[in-house]
C-alpha positions as CSV (number, residue, x, y, z in Angstrom):
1,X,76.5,114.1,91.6
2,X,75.3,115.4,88.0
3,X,78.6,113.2,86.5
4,X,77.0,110.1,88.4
5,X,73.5,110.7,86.8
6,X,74.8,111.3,83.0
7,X,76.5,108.4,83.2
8,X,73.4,106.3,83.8
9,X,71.7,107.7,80.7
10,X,75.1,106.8,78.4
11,X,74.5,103.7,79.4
12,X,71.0,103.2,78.5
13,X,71.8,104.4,74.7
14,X,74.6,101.6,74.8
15,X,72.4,99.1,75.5
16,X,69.7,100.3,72.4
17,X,72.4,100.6,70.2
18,X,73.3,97.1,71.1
19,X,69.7,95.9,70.6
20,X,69.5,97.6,67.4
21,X,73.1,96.0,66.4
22,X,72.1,93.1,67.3
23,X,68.4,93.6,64.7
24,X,70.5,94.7,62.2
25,X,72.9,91.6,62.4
26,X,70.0,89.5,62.6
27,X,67.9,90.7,60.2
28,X,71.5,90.6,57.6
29,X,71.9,87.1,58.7
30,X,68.3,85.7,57.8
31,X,68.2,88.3,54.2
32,X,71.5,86.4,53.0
33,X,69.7,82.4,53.9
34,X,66.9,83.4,52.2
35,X,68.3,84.6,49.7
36,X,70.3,81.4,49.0
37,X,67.4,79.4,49.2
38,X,65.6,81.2,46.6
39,X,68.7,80.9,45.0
40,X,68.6,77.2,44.9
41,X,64.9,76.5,45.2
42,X,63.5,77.9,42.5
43,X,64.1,75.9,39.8
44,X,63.8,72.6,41.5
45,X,60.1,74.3,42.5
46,X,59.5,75.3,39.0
47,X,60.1,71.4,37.9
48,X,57.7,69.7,40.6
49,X,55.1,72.6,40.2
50,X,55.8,70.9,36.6
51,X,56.1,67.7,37.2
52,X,52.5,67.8,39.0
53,X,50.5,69.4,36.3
54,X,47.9,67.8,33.9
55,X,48.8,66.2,31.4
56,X,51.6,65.0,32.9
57,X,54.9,65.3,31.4
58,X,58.1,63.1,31.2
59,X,61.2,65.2,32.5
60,X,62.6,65.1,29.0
61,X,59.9,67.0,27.9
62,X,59.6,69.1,31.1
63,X,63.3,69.9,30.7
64,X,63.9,70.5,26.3
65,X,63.4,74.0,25.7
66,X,61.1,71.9,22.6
């Protein structure tokens, strides 16, 4: 009988270590798109933030380091 009821607790602790496995994954996962986003988007965000000022510049002058 007491074999029967540990059991039933080990299997509760599997199933939150699965849920927390499953976070962590998660969590990885959407940290490493992000990440490439930034990655990719920031100057192109830079350049319309730019682009959309006043006085408006050309991309030439946007772009020279001038």
């Amino acid at each position: 009988m007491a074999g029967r009821l540990k059991g039933k607790g080990g299997g509760k602790k599997e199933a939150e270590g699965t849920k927390m496995k499953c976070v962590k994954e998660w969590t990885n996962w959407s940290l490493k798109k992000a990440k490439v986003m930034v990655h990719y988007g920031y100057v192109p965000l830079i350049i319309v933030i730019g682009m959309r000022s006043e006085p408006r510049p050309s991309l030439y002058q946007l772009l020279s380091p001038f």
